[in-house]
C-alpha positions in Angstrom: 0.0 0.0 0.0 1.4 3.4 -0.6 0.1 7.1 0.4 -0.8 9.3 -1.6 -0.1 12.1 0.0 3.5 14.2 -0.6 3.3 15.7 2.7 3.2 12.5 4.5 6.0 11.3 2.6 8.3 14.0 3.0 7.3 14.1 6.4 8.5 10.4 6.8 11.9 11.0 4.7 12.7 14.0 6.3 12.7 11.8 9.9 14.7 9.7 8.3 17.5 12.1 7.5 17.3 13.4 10.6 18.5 9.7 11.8 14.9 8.7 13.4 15.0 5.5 14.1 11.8 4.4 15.4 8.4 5.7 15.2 5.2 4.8 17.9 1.9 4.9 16.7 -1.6 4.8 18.3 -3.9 3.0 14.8 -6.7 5.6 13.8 -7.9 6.8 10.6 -5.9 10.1 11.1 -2.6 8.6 11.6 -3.2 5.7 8.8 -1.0 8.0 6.2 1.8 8.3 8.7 2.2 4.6 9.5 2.2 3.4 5.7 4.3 6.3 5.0 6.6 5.4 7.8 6.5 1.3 7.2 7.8 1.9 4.0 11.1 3.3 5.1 13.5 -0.2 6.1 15.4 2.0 8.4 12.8 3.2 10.5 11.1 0.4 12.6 7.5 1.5 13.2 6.0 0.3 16.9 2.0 0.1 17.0 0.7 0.4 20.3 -3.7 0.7 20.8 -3.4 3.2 23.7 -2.5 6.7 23.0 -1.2 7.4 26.5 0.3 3.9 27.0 2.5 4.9 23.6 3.6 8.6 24.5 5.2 6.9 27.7 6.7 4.1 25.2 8.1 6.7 22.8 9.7 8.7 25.7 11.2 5.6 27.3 12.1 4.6 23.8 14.1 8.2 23.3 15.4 8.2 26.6 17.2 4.7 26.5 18.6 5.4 22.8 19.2 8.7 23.5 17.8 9.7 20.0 14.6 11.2 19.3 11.7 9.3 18.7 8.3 10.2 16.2 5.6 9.8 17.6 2.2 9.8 16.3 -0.8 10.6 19.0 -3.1 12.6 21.3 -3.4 12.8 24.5 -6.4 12.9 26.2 -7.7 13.7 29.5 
C-alpha cells in the first residue's frame, strides 16, 4: 500500500535524515497515512501500540534509552 499524500512522505523522509530511528503509533484513521508512509522506510522500525497514552510513555522511554529522538504519532487525552 502506498500514500498518496507528498506531505506525508516528506514528512517520513525527512525523519529519516534526521536519523529517526523508530516511530510509535496509536492505529486511527488520522494517523493511517503516517504509518504506511513510515513502514515503508526499512530504516525506520514502526512500533503500534492501541493506547494513546500507553505509547507517548513508550516513545519517551524509547528516546530516553537510545538517547535519540523518537516520532511519535498521537493525542493525549484527559
Amino acid at each position: 500500500m502506498d500514500t498518496s499524500k507528498t506531505g506525508v512522505r516528506m514528512i517520513a523522509g525527512i525523519c529519516r535524515q534526521m536519523g529517526i530511528e523508530y516511530a510509535v503509533f496509536s492505529p486511527g484513521s488520522r494517523s493511517a497515512p503516517l504509518v504506511i508512509a513510515f513502514s515503508q522506510i526499512a530504516e525506520i522500525e514502526c512500533i503500534v501500540i492501541p493506547d494513546e497514552r500507553v505509547a507517548g510513555y513508550f516513545a519517551l522511554g524509547l528516546a530516553q534509552q537510545t538517547q535519540k529522538p523518537v516520532a511519535f504519532n498521537g493525542q493525549f487525552k484527559s
